[in-house]
C-alpha positions in Angstrom: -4.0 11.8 11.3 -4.2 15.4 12.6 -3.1 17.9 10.2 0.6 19.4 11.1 2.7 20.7 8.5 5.8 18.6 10.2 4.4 15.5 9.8 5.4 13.2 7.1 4.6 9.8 6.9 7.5 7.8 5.5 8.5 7.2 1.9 5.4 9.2 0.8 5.2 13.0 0.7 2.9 14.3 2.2 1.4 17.2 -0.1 -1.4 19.6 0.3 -3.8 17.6 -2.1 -3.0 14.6 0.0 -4.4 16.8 3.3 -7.4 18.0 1.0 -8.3 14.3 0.2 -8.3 12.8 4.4 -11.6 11.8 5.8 -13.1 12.2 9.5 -12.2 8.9 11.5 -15.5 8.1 12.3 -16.1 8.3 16.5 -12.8 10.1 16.9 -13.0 13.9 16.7 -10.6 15.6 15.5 -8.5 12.6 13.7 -8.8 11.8 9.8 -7.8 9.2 7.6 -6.3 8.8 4.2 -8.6 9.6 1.6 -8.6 6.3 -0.9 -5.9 6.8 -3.3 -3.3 7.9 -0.8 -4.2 4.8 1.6 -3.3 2.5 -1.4 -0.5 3.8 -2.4 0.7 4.3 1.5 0.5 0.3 1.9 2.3 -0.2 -1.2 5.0 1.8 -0.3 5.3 0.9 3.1 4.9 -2.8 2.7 7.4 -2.7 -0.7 10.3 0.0 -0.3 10.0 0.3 4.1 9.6 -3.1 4.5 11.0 -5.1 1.7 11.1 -8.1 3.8 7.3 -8.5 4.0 6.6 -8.3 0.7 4.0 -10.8 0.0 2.9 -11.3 3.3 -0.6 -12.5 3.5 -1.5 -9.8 6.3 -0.1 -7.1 3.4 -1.7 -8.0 0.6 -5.0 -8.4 2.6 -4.6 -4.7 3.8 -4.0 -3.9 0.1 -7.1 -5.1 -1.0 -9.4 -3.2 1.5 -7.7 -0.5 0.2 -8.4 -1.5 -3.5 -11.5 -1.7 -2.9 -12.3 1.6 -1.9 -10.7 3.0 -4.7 -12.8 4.0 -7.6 -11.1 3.6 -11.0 -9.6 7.0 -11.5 -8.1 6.4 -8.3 -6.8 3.3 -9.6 -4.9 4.8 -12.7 -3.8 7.3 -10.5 -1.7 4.5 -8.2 -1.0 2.5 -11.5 0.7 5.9 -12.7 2.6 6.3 -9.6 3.7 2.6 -10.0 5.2 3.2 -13.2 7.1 6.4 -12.4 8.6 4.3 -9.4 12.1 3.1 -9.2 10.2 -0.5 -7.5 7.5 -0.6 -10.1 7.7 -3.9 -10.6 7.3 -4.9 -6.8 4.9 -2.4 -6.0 2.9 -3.5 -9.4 3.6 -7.3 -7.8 1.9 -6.4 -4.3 -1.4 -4.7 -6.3 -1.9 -7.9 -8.7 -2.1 -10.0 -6.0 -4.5 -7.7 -4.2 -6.3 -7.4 -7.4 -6.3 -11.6 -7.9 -7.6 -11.9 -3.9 -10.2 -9.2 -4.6 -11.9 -10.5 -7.7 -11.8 -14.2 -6.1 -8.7 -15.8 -8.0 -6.3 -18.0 -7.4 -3.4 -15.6 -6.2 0.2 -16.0 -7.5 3.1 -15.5 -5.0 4.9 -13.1 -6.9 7.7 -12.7 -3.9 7.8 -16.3 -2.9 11.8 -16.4 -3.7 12.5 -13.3 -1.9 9.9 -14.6 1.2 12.2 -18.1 1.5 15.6 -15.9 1.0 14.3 -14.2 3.9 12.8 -16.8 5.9 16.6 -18.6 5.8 18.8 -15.3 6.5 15.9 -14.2 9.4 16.7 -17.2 11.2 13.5 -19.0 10.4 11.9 -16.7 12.5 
């Protein structure tokens, strides 16, 4: 991500702690990424409030836990904060137990299976 004042990345504000915390891509100069904390909360957001309809979705909830794992635990608290102030806490806290249960190697509970076949019927089956 290059740093421009304009850009915002949706549903999350972008804030000058959050530039302070990116890291260099690694073989592309010029470009960062996310430090840790915002990368995880990014994916929660994204995959629960952007796009409700793939919450749960095995590709999200892998992405989620790369991201866990890079966080260290104050990191962690700091998400698990942001979860609670959140009007979706329980969905965002959903999405990060399951990539906490994938993560430590246990049997993962589908927290949005309702919602997934709700969607898979008014989607079309698609």
């Amino acid at each position: 991500m290059r740093r421009d004042p304009r850009r915002r990345i949706q549903d999350v504000e972008v804030n000058d702690a959050m530039w302070q915390r990116t890291r260099p891509l690694d073989g592309v100069p010029g470009l960062s990424r996310l430090g840790a904390v915002d990368h995880l909360w990014h994916l929660l957001v994204h995959t629960v409030v952007t796009h409700p309809y793939r919450r749960g979705a095995l590709r999200d909830v892998l992405l989620t836990m790369e991201a866990l794992r890079d966080c260290a635990p104050a990191e962690l608290r700091d998400v698990e904060r942001r979860i609670t102030a959140h009007p979706l806490s329980p969905h965002l806290d959903g999405l990060l137990a399951m990539a906490r249960e994938l993560r430590d190697g246990l049997p993962v509970r589908d927290r949005f299976r309702r919602e997934a076949a709700a969607n898979y019927v008014l989607r079309g089956r698609s």
